[in-house]
C-alpha positions as CSV (number, residue, x, y, z in Angstrom):
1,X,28.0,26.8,-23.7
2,X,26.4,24.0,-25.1
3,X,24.3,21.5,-22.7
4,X,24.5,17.7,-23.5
5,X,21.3,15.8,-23.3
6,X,21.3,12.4,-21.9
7,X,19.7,10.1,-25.3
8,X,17.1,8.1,-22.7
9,X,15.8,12.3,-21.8
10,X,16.1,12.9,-25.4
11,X,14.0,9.4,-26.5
12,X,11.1,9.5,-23.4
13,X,10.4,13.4,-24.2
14,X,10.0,12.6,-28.0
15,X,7.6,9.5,-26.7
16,X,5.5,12.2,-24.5
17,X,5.3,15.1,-27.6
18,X,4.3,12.0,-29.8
19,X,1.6,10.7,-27.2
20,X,0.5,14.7,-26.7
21,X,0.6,15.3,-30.2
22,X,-1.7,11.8,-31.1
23,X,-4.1,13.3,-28.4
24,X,-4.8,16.6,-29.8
25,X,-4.9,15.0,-33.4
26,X,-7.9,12.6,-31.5
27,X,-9.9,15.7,-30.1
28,X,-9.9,17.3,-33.5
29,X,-11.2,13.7,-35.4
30,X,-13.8,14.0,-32.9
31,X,-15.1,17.4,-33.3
32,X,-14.6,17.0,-37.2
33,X,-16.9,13.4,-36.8
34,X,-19.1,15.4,-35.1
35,X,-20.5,12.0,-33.8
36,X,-20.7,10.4,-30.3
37,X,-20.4,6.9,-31.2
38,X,-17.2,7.5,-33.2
39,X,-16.2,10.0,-30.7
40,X,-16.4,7.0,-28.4
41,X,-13.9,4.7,-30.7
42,X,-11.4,6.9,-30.9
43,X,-11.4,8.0,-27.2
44,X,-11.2,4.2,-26.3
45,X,-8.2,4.0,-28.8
46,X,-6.3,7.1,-26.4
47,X,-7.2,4.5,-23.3
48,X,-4.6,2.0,-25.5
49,X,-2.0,4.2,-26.2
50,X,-1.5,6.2,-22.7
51,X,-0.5,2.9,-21.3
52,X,2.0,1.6,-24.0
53,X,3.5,5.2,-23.9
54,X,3.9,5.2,-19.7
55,X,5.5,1.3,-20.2
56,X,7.9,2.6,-23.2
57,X,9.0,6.1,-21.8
58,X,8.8,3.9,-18.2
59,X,11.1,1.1,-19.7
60,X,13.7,3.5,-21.5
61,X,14.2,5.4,-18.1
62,X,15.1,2.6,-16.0
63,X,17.3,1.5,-19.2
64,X,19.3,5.0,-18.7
65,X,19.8,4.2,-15.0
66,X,20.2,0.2,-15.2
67,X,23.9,0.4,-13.7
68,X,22.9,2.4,-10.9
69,X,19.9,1.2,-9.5
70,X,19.7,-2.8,-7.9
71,X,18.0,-5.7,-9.1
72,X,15.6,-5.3,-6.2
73,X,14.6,-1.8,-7.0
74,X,13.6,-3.4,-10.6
75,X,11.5,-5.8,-9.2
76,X,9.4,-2.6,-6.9
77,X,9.7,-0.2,-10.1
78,X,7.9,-3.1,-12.6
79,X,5.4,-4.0,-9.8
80,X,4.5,-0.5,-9.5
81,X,4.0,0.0,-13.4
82,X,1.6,-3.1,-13.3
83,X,-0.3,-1.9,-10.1
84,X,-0.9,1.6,-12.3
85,X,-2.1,-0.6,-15.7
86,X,-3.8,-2.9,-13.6
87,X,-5.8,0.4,-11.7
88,X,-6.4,2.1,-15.2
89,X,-7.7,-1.3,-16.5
90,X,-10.6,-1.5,-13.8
């Protein structure tokens, strides 16, 4: 019959099409520029987004598991999100 989705699958899938959908939309303003310096801009913008898309679809998952998971588990789940911006960022 009919499947219920869970809202917080629902809201970190629509995050990931948008992000997917932003980075296709990049790749074609680059080949339309037909530049490498502006080529350059907008891939630096992608290396802003992927981030803030992993912490928001990141943030809404443990918010649809809150009541199940312990306050210690938090703690190792935000530390590891951190460790992976802070490896991107270097």
């Amino acid at each position: 019959m009919f499947t219920l989705l869970e809202k917080a699958v629902v809201a970190m899938a629509l995050f990931r099409i948008l992000s997917g959908s932003i980075e296709v939309f990049d790749a074609y303003l680059m080949i339309k520029m037909n530049d490498v310096e502006k080529a350059l801009v907008i891939n630096s913008s992608l290396a802003f987004i992927g981030p803030l898309i992993l912490i928001i679809t990141t943030t809404i998952g443990i918010v649809g598991i809150s009541d199940k998971i312990s306050f210690g588990k938090f703690f190792w789940i935000f530390l590891g999100v951190a460790l992976i911006i802070y490896g991107v960022k270097k």
